[in-house]
C-alpha angles and dihedrals in degrees: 000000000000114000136180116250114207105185108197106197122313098228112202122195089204136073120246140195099250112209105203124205107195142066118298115233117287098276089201120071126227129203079210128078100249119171127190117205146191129204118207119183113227121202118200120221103192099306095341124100115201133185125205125246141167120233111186086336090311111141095220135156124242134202104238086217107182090182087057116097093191140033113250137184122196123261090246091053094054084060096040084046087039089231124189115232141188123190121254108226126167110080094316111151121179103214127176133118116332090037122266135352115270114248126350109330117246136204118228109217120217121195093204133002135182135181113193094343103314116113132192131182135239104011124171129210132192118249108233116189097211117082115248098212139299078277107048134055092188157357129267109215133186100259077078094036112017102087091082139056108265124208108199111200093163096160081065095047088242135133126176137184107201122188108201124196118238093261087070097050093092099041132085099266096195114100093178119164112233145056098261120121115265112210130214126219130171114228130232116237122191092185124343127340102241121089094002116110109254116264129187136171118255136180126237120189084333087307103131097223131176114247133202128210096222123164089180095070111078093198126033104249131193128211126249087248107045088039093055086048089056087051100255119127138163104272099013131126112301086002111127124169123256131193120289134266143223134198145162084320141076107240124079112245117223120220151207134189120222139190112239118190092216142347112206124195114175106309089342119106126186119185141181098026146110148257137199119233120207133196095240142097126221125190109253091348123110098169138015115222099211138185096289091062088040089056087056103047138034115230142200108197090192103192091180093062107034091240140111125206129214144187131170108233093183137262136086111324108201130029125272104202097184138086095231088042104071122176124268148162111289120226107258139185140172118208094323100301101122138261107345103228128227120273111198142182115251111211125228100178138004098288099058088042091059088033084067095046095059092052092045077053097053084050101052090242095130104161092059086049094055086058105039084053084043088054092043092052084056101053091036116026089157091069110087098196093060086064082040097055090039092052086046091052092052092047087059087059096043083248074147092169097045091053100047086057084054089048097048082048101055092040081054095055094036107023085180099047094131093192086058089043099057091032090059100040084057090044087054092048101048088040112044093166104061124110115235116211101221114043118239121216102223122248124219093279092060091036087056093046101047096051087051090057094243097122121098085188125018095199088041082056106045086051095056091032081052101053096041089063087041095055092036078063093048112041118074125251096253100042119125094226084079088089095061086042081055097041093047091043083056093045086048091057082248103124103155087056082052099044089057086055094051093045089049090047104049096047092058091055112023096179118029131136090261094049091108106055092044082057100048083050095053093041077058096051090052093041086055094052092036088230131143095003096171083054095049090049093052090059098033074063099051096043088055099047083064088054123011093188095054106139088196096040090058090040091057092048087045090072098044084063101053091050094052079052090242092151099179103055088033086069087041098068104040092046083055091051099046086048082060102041115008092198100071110128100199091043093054093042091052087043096056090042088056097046086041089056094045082046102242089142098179101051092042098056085042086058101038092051085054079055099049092044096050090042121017104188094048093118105046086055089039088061094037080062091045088234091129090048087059104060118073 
């Protein structure tokens, strides 16, 4: 259930300490332009780039979030670090996408933090309530970073704060290799540069909006307005709708993608592309320039001098979410002067190698970063997540026994790798059929399933039964990786495993923007076991409140019902589901049990067959559960 989490800008009415990490600006004045500057490696982690840090000698990820005004760190990581917070009253609100902050925002208080090397004491984070990814346990914002003029090259996994004297305000700070054309943008400033996410003015189909650096973002995202005022609208010609988004807040934001004839900043045009729309409002931001449009440029966000630089380094420039729509090469142009050409990286070792394939990854370019990991493996066998990224890459093909090799490599070089893990454990379920190359003893969940007659394989299932328990030892109780280990106990008919996930994980978050679907799938695992009812019902509730036209959430409660022998709003709600999607086995099931019951024959078998056809083995799992024993 990984999402992306663009953050916009966390705007406080209020006025904080700020505790800042970095250099101050040089005190002594030179006639001469001298620059210090500070190199800080990025790792992406799909579209993510993250930065390492220490928190109380903690080896942890970060989001480098440039539309982020302040560093955060999620609500389950306080409890896994063991943080101390204090609430933030006075007017404080926490806004970004998604809307506002659930509850009364906190401060997470660290005794000591370092990013490469440098410390500093006493820092404070905000407490965000939303998850950032499996990789990262919080968000580095510019009231760490933002005193300083940051030069963004994250196609080449790089990162730098540079702190120029005065001599160099005037001058042109990049000092980029290569021919291509180098734009230059002012920059819009609100209050003062420092600490406040870049903003410039760009230009969509001749309508002047207002834009947002934002690496936070994965994909660049335009308001409803602005995107009404460029002449894109839900349902509109060439609008189709794309996956939904989160954010800061706690609301999923629904979202559309939308052909724009050109997209002009400064002497840059790009024509021919598309944009993603989103149902959401920002203060004094019309469009968030997200990661996609960060992976095809470099950028120079000189806050010394009010300016950003920018240079097109190839490759697609914003995100193409569907199948029919592949990634490709935009059409741009600087300042008339043709088609801008690639620049790209050239690797010297492994890990510049894997460094590029993340980036041909980012990009959608699978195929390249099959090669450039293949390379990698080559140069460095001993690394695990080279044969991870690689595995993950093939997945992405369907090259499922390729990846499974890659899998059983990494997990021999690192038996406790929890991402491989998972990942291979997936792969098994999905997969039945593959050969492992190392056999797996099963553990008591595969033991239970295949002498009820629910595995397929049994060697498929005691793999993925196997990892399951190995990464459940391995991943900390906090992580966020305990709600695929939920969702993957559940696929394997093992709901009380799940169950123990859910529970992990929820305690750990108690608000968050995906609450209520943990809760409906833990309503289901109880339903299934026909355990705590009082208790399913109670999040089945809650899950629905969130979203009254939820198919799966009626579905869920649907069962708890008819456990609890409520035959009547049992019906209800499956009636109401199949009224929102027709094609839902266990509500048709329930359904024809019901009618069967009330002796309405006819309707019932019609119902029961729909079921059988959608899901043949319905009745076999239905009498592991005891649900049929329990109608007459």
């Amino acid at each position: 259930m990984s999402t992306w989490f663009p953050s916009a800008s966390i705007h406080l009415s209020c006025k904080l300490v700020l505790h800042l990490l970095l250099l101050a600006v040089p005190a002594s004045v030179s006639a001469e332009c001298v620059s210090k500057r500070w190199e800080l490696p990025v790792l992406l982690a799909g579209r993510q780039p993250l930065v390492s840090a220490q928190i109380n000698g903690a080896s942890v990820h970060l989001l480098l979030d440039s539309g982020a005004s302040r560093s955060q760190v999620t609500v389950a990581a306080v409890r896994q670090l063991g943080l101390s917070t204090r609430r933030i009253r006075d007017r404080t609100q926490l806004v970004g996408l998604g809307g506002a902050g659930a509850g009364v925002p906190a401060l997470a208080h660290v005794t000591q933090f370092a990013l490469e090397g440098r410390q500093a004491q006493g820092v404070d984070l905000l407490v965000r309530d939303n998850d950032v990814s499996d990789d990262a346990v919080g968000v580095l914002g510019l009231d760490l970073v933002g005193r300083a003029d940051l030069e963004f090259d994250l196609g080449g996994a790089g990162f730098t704060l540079a702190y120029p004297g005065s001599a160099c305000r005037r001058t042109i700070m990049p000092d980029w290799e290569g021919a291509s054309p180098v734009v230059r943008v002012p920059l819009i400033f609100d209050e003062e540069p420092w600490g406040n996410a870049a903003r410039i003015e760009v230009l969509v189909n001749g309508v002047p909006l207002r834009a947002q650096l934002d690496t936070g973002a994965e994909v660049s995202i335009l308001t409803r307005a602005a995107a009404r005022r460029v002449g894109l609208e839900p349902g509109g010609k060439g609008v189709r709708e794309a996956p939904p988004v989160t954010g800061l807040g706690t609301q999923l934001v629904r979202t559309w993608l939308g052909g724009v004839d050109r997209l002009e900043i400064g002497g840059e045009r790009i024509r021919d592309t598309h944009l993603r729309l989103g149902d959401f409002a920002l203060e004094d931001t019309d469009l968030l320039l997200g990661m996609d449009f960060f992976l095809a440029h470099r950028l120079l966000v000189a806050n010394s001098q009010g300016v950003l630089y920018v240079r097109y380094q190839g490759g697609p420039v914003f995100d193409r979410p569907l199948p029919d729509q592949p990634a490709q090469a935009d059409r741009v142009t600087v300042d008339g002067q043709g088609p801008v050409r690639a620049i790209l990286m050239q690797p010297l070792d492994a890990d510049g190698f894997a460094r590029r394939a993340r980036i041909f990854a980012a990009e959608g370019a699978l195929s390249q970063a099959i090669d450039d990991l293949s390379e990698a493996s080559r140069l460095a066998p001993g690394v695990a997540d080279h044969w991870l990224q690689r595995a993950l890459m093939r997945s992405a093909l369907a090259q499922w026994p390729a990846a499974l090799l890659d899998l059983d490599q990494a997990l021999m070089l690192e038996p406790g790798n929890v991402a491989a893990l998972v990942t291979r454990a997936r792969l098994r379920i999905a997969h039945p059929d593959l050969q492992s190359a190392k056999p797996v003893a099963p553990d008591a969940h595969a033991l239970e399933l295949a002498a009820a007659g629910q595995a397929q394989d049994a060697s498929a299932l005691a793999l993925a039964s196997a990892d399951l328990a190995q990464a459940d030892r391995h991943a900390a109780a906090q992580a966020p990786v305990r709600l695929d280990l939920g969702d993957l106990y559940l696929r394997l008919g093992a709901p009380a495993a799940a169950i123990v996930q859910f529970d992990d994980w929820l305690a750990a978050r108690p608000q968050g923007v995906n609450v209520p679907a943990v809760l409906n799938q833990r309503c289901w695992a109880r339903a299934l076991l026909g355990v705590q009812l009082e208790a399913a019902l109670s999040d089945c509730n809650q899950a629905l409140a969130a979203d009254p036209h939820s198919a799966s959430r009626l579905d869920s409660r649907g069962l708890v019902h008819l456990r609890r022998g409520d035959w009547r709003l049992a019906l209800d709600d499956y009636q109401a589901a199949l009224s929102l999607n027709p094609a839902l086995p266990w509500s048709l099931y329930g359904s024809g049990l019901i009618l069967l019951r009330r002796g309405a024959a006819a309707a019932a078998q019609a119902d029961l067959t729909a079921a059988r056809l959608l899901r043949p083995d319905i009745d076999r799992e239905a009498q592991r559960y005891g649900i049929v024993a329990q109608m007459p």
